[in-house]
Every structure is written in structure tokens, then in C-alpha cells.
C-alpha positions in Angstrom: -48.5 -35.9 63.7 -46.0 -37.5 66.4 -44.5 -35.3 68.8 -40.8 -34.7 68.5 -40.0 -36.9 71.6 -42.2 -39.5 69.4 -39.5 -39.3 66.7 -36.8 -39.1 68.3 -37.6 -42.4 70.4 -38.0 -43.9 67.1 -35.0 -43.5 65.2 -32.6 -43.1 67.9 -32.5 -47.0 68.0 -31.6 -47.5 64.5 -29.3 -44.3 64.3 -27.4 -46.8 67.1 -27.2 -49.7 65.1 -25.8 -48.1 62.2 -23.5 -45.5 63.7 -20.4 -47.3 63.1 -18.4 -45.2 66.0 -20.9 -46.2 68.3 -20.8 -50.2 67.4 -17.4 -50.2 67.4 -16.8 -48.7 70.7 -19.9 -49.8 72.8 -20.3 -52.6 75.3 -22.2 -55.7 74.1 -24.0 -58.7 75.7 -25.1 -61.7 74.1 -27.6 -63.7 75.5 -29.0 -67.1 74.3 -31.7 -68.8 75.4 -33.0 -72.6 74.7 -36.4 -73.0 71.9 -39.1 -72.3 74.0 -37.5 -70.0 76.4 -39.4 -67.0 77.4 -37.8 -63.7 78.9 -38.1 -59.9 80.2 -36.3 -57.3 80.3 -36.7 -53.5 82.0 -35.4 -51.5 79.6 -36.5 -47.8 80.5 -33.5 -45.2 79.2 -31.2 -48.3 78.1 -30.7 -48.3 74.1 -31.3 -52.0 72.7 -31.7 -53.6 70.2 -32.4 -57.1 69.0 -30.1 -59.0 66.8 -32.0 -62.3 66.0 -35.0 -64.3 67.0 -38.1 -65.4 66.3 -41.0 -63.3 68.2 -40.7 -59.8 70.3 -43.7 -58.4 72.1 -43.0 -54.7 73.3 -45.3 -53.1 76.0 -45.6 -49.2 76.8 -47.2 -48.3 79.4 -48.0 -44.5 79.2 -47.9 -42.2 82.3 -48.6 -38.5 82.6 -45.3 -36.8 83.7 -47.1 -35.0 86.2 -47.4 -38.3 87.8 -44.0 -39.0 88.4 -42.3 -38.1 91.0 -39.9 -36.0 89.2 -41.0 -35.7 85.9 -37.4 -33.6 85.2 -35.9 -37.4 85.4 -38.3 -38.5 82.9 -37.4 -39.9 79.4 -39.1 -37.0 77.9 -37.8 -34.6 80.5 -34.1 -35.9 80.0 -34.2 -35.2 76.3 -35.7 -31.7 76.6 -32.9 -30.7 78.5 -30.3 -32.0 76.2 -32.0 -30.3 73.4 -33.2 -26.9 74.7 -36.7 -27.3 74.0 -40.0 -28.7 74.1 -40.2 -32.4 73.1 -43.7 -33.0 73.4 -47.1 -31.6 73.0 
């Protein structure tokens, strides 16, 4: 069972990408690179999505929000407060 952070973190991306308010009225970049290119991005509470090419690795690094130095600016900490309630287990 996923946590409803979990979730949410999962379909708010493709919500995005098929909200057609939100395409039509959203700043886009485009960025092309030459075959064999390799690049990074920090994309921590930025929505994004990729349009075309070849290979993505994604890496998520998973850190207690008691850790943090304040977990209320978390991603999981931003949601619960614009929902009301709990977002995770």
C-alpha cells in the first residue's frame, strides 16, 4: 500500500501533462543537447516532465523529515498543509 504522499507524487506529473489549462498557460523550456550528451538536473518541488529522448535514470534519495532542518518546508510537509491532513504514514 503507498502512502497518499506516494500517490499523489505519482500522478500529479501526468495530471500536468494533460491538464489542458495548465499547458496552455505554463512557462516552457526546451533544451536540446548533441547524441551523446549527458546532463542533470535538481529538480526537488519543480514539476517536469520529459518530452522525448532516448534514456532517463531518476535517483531518490530518501531522508527522514526529522532530519531536515525544517521538515514543515518538506515536499511531504508542503502538501500536508495544502491538504489538511496526513500525507504519509
Amino acid at each position: 500500500m503507498r502512502s497518499l504522499y506516494d500517490r499523489f507524487m505519482m500522478g500529479f506529473p501526468n495530471w500536468l501533462k494533460e491538464n489542458d489549462e495548465f499547458q496552455r498557460v505554463s512557462v516552457k523550456s526546451r533544451w536540446e543537447f548533441a547524441p551523446g550528451d549527458v546532463w542533470m538536473v535538481y529538480t526537488d518541488m519543480v514539476s517536469h516532465a520529459m518530452l522525448s529522448g532516448q534514456f532517463a535514470l531518476e535517483q531518490t534519495f530518501l531522508v527522514s523529515r526529522h532530519a531536515l532542518l525544517d521538515p514543515a518546508l518538506s515536499p511531504a510537509g508542503v502538501l500536508e498543509r495544502l491538504c489538511g491532513c496526513p500525507v504519509t504514514d
